[in-house]
C-alpha positions as CSV (number, residue, x, y, z in Angstrom):
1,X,-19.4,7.2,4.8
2,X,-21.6,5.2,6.9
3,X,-20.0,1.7,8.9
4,X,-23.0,0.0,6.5
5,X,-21.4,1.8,3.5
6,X,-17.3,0.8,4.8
7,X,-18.9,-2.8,5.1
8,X,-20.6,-3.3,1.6
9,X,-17.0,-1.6,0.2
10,X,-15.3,-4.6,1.9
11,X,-17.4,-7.0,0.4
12,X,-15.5,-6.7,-2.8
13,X,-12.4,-8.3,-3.9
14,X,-9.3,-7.1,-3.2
15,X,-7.1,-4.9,-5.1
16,X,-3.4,-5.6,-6.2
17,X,-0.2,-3.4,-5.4
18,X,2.2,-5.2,-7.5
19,X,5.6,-5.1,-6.1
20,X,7.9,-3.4,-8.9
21,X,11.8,-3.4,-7.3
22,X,12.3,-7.4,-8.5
23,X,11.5,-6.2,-12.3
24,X,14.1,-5.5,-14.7
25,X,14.8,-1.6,-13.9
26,X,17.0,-1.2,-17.0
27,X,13.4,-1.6,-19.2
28,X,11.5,0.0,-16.3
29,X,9.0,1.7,-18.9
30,X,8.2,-1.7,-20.8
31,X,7.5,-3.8,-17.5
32,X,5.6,-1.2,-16.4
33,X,3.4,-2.0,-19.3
34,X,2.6,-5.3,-17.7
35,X,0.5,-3.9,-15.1
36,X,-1.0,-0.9,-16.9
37,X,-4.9,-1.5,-16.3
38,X,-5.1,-4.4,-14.4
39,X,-2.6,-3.9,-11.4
40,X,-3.8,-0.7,-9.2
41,X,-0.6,0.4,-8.2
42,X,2.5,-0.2,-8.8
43,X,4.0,-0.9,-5.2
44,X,7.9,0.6,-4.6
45,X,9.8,0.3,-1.2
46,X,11.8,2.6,-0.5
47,X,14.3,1.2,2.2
48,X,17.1,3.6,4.0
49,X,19.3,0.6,5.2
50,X,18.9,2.1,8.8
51,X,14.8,1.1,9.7
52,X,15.5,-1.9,7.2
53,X,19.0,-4.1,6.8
54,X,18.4,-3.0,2.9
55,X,19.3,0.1,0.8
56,X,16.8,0.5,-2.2
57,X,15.4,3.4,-4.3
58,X,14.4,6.8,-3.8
59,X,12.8,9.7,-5.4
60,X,14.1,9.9,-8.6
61,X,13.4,6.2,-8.7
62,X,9.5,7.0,-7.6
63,X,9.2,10.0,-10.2
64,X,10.3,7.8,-13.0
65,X,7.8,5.2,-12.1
66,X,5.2,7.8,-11.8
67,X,5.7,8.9,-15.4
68,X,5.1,5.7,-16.7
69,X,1.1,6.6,-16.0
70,X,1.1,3.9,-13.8
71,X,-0.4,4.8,-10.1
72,X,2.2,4.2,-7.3
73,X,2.3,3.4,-4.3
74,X,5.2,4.1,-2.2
75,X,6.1,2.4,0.9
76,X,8.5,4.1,3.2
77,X,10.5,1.7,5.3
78,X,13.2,4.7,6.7
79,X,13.5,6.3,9.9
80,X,11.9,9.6,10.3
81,X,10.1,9.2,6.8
82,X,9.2,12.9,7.5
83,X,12.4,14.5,6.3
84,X,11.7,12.6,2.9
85,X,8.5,13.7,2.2
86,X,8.5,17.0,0.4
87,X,10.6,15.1,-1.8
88,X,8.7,12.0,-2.5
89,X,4.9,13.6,-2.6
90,X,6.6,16.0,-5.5
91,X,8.0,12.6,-7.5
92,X,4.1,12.0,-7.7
93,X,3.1,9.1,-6.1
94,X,-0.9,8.1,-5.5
95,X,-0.4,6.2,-2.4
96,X,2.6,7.1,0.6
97,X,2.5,5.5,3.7
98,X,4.9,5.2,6.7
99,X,5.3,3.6,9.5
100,X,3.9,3.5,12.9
101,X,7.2,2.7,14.4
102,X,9.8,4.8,12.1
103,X,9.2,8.2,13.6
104,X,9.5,10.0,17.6
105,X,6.9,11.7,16.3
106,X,4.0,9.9,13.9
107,X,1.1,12.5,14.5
108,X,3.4,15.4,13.5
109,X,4.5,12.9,9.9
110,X,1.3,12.6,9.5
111,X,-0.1,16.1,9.6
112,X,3.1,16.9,6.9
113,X,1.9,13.7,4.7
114,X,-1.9,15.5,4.9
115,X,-0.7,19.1,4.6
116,X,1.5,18.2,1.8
117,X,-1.2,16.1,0.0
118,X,-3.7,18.5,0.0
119,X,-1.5,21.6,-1.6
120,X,-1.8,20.0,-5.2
121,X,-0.3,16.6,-4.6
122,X,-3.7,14.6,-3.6
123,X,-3.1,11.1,-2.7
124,X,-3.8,8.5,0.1
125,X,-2.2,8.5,3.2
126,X,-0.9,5.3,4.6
127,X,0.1,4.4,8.2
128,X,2.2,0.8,8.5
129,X,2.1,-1.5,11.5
130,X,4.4,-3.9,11.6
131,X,3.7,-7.5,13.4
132,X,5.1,-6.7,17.1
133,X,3.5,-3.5,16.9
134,X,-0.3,-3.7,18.6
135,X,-3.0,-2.7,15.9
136,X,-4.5,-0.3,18.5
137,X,-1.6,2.0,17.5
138,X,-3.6,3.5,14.6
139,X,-6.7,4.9,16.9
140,X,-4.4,8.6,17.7
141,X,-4.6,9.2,13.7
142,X,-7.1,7.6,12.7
143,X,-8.5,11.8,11.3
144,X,-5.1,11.5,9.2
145,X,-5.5,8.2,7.4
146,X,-6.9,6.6,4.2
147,X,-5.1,3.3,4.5
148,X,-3.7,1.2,7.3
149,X,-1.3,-1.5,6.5
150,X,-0.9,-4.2,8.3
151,X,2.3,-6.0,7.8
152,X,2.4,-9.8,7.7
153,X,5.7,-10.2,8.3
154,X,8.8,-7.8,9.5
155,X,10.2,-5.1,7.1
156,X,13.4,-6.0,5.0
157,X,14.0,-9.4,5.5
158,X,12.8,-11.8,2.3
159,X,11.4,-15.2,2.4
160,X,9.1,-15.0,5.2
161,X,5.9,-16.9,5.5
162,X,2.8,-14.3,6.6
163,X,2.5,-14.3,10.9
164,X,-0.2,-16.5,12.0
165,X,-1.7,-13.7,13.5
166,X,-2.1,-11.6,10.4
167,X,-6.1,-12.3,9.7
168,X,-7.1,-11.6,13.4
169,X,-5.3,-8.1,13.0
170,X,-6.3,-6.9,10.0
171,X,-9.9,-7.3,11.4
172,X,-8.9,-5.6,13.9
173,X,-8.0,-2.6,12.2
174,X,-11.3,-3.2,10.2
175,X,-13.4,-3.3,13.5
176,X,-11.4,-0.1,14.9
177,X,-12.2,2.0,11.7
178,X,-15.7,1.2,11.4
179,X,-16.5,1.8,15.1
180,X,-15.2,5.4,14.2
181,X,-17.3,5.6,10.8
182,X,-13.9,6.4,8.9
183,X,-13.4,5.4,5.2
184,X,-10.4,4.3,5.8
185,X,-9.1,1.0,3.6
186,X,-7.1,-1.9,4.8
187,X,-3.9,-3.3,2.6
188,X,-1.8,-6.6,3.9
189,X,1.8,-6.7,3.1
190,X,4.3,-9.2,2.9
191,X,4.9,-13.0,2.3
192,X,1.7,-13.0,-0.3
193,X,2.9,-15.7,-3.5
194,X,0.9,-17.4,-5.4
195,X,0.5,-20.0,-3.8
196,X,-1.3,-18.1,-1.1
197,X,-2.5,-15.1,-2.5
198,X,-6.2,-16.8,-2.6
199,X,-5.9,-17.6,1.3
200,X,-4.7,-13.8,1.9
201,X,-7.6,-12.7,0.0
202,X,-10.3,-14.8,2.1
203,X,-8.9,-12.4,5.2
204,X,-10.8,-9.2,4.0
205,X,-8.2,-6.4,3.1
206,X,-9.3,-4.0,1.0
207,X,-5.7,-4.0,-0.9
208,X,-2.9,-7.1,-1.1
209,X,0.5,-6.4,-1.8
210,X,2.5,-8.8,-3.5
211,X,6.5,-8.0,-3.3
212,X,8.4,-10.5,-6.0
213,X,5.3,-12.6,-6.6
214,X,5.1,-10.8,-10.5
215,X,8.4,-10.2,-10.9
216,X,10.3,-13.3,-10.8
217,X,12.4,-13.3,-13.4
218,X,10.3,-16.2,-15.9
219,X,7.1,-15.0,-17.1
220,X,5.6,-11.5,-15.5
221,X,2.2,-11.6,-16.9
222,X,1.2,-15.1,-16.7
223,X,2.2,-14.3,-12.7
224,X,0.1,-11.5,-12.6
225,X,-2.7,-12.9,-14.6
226,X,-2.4,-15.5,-11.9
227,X,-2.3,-13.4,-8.9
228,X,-5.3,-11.4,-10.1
229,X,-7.7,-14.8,-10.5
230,X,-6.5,-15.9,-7.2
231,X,-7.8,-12.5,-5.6
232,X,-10.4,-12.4,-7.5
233,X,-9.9,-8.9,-8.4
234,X,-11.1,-6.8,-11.2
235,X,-8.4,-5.2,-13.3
236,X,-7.7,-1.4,-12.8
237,X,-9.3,-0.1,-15.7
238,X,-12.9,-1.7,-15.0
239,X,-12.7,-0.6,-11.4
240,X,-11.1,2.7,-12.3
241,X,-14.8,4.4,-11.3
242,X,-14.4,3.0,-7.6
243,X,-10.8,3.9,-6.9
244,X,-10.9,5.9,-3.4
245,X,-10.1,10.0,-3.4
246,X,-8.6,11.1,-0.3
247,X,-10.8,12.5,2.4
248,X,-8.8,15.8,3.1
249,X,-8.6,16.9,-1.0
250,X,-11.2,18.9,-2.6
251,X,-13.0,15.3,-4.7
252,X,-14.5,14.7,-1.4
253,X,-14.4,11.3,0.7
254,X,-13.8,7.7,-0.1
């Protein structure tokens, strides 16, 4: 894909990974349902208590979301996310991504994530960068990426407003992958609401992540229905022609 091609792609509105691990679990299947063709994915954070204070779901938890028909999209907040990952590509997820800073060696996670993607479990590989970490981080793997998110604010803890610095570094990441003509897509996670989920949107990532923002506990789809105007986004199934392939699977590039 050309850098003219990667810019017309991020002329479009973003899309939504809906945070799921605030929703009633008990009646996983029927909340689900909320977000079946108009959320992308269905975002899950999977948090070891050691890389973040919290201790959350794993893969069973993963491959019953997957089964709902839902696309997931599996964050892993764990140290050395490479001794999970045979485990958690098999609970079928469509997006995994871990972080720059969890692993001694992220090159060698990363070459697992694409080895174990493209022997029958195709799905995007994602690469995390948390605030204090410089965005520059991501130009060693850049050959072993389809997403980079940049986090807005630091793993684990809630209730944090995005860093100031958030816009300036997810256009960084944007200016780093086009200069290497990679079709690579840019997500921002952490302290989106409501509130600001229109402001988030004017700072160009390809894909916003919303943790709690849908499920609050009062009403689920007038939050999303909300969340999706103030993006802008077009639901799932009306986009569903557009949705990226991973560059290292046999359907080609994004």
């Amino acid at each position: 894909m050309t850098p003219a091609a990667l810019q017309q792609r991020t002329a479009r509105s973003a899309q939504l990974s809906a945070g799921i691990l605030t929703a009633d679990l008990t009646r996983l299947g029927d909340e689900m349902d909320v977000l079946r063709g108009r959320a992308h994915w269905a975002h899950i954070d999977v948090m070891d208590g050691t890389f973040c204070p919290q201790l959350t779901v794993g893969p069973a938890f993963v491959a019953r979301a997957a089964s709902t028909g839902v696309p997931v999209d599996v964050h892993l907040m764990v140290d050395e996310p490479a001794r999970f990952l045979p485990e958690i590509v098999r609970a079928g997820p469509a997006i995994v991504t871990v972080h720059a800073e969890a692993s001694r060696h992220p090159h060698r996670t990363l070459q697992e994530l694409t080895a174990l993607s493209a022997a029958g479990h195709p799905l995007l590989r994602g690469y995390a960068v948390n605030p204090g970490t410089p965005i520059q981080v991501i130009e060693p793997v850049l050959d072993l990426l389809d997403l980079v998110l940049v986090l807005a604010v630091n793993p684990g803890w809630s209730g944090q407003a995005p860093a100031p610095g958030t816009r300036r570094r997810i256009a960084a990441a944007r200016e780093i992958t086009l200069a290497a003509s990679r079709p690579i897509l840019i997500g921002v996670d952490g302290g989106v609401t409501l509130r600001n989920a229109a402001e988030v949107s004017s700072w160009g990532a390809d894909i916003v992540v919303s943790g709690s923002a849908i499920f609050d506990g009062r009403d689920a789809p007038g939050n999303l229905t909300a969340m999706l105007t103030a993006l802008g986004t077009v639901p799932a199934t009306a986009s569903a022609a557009s949705q990226p392939v991973p560059a290292h699977s046999s359907g080609g590039t994004a």
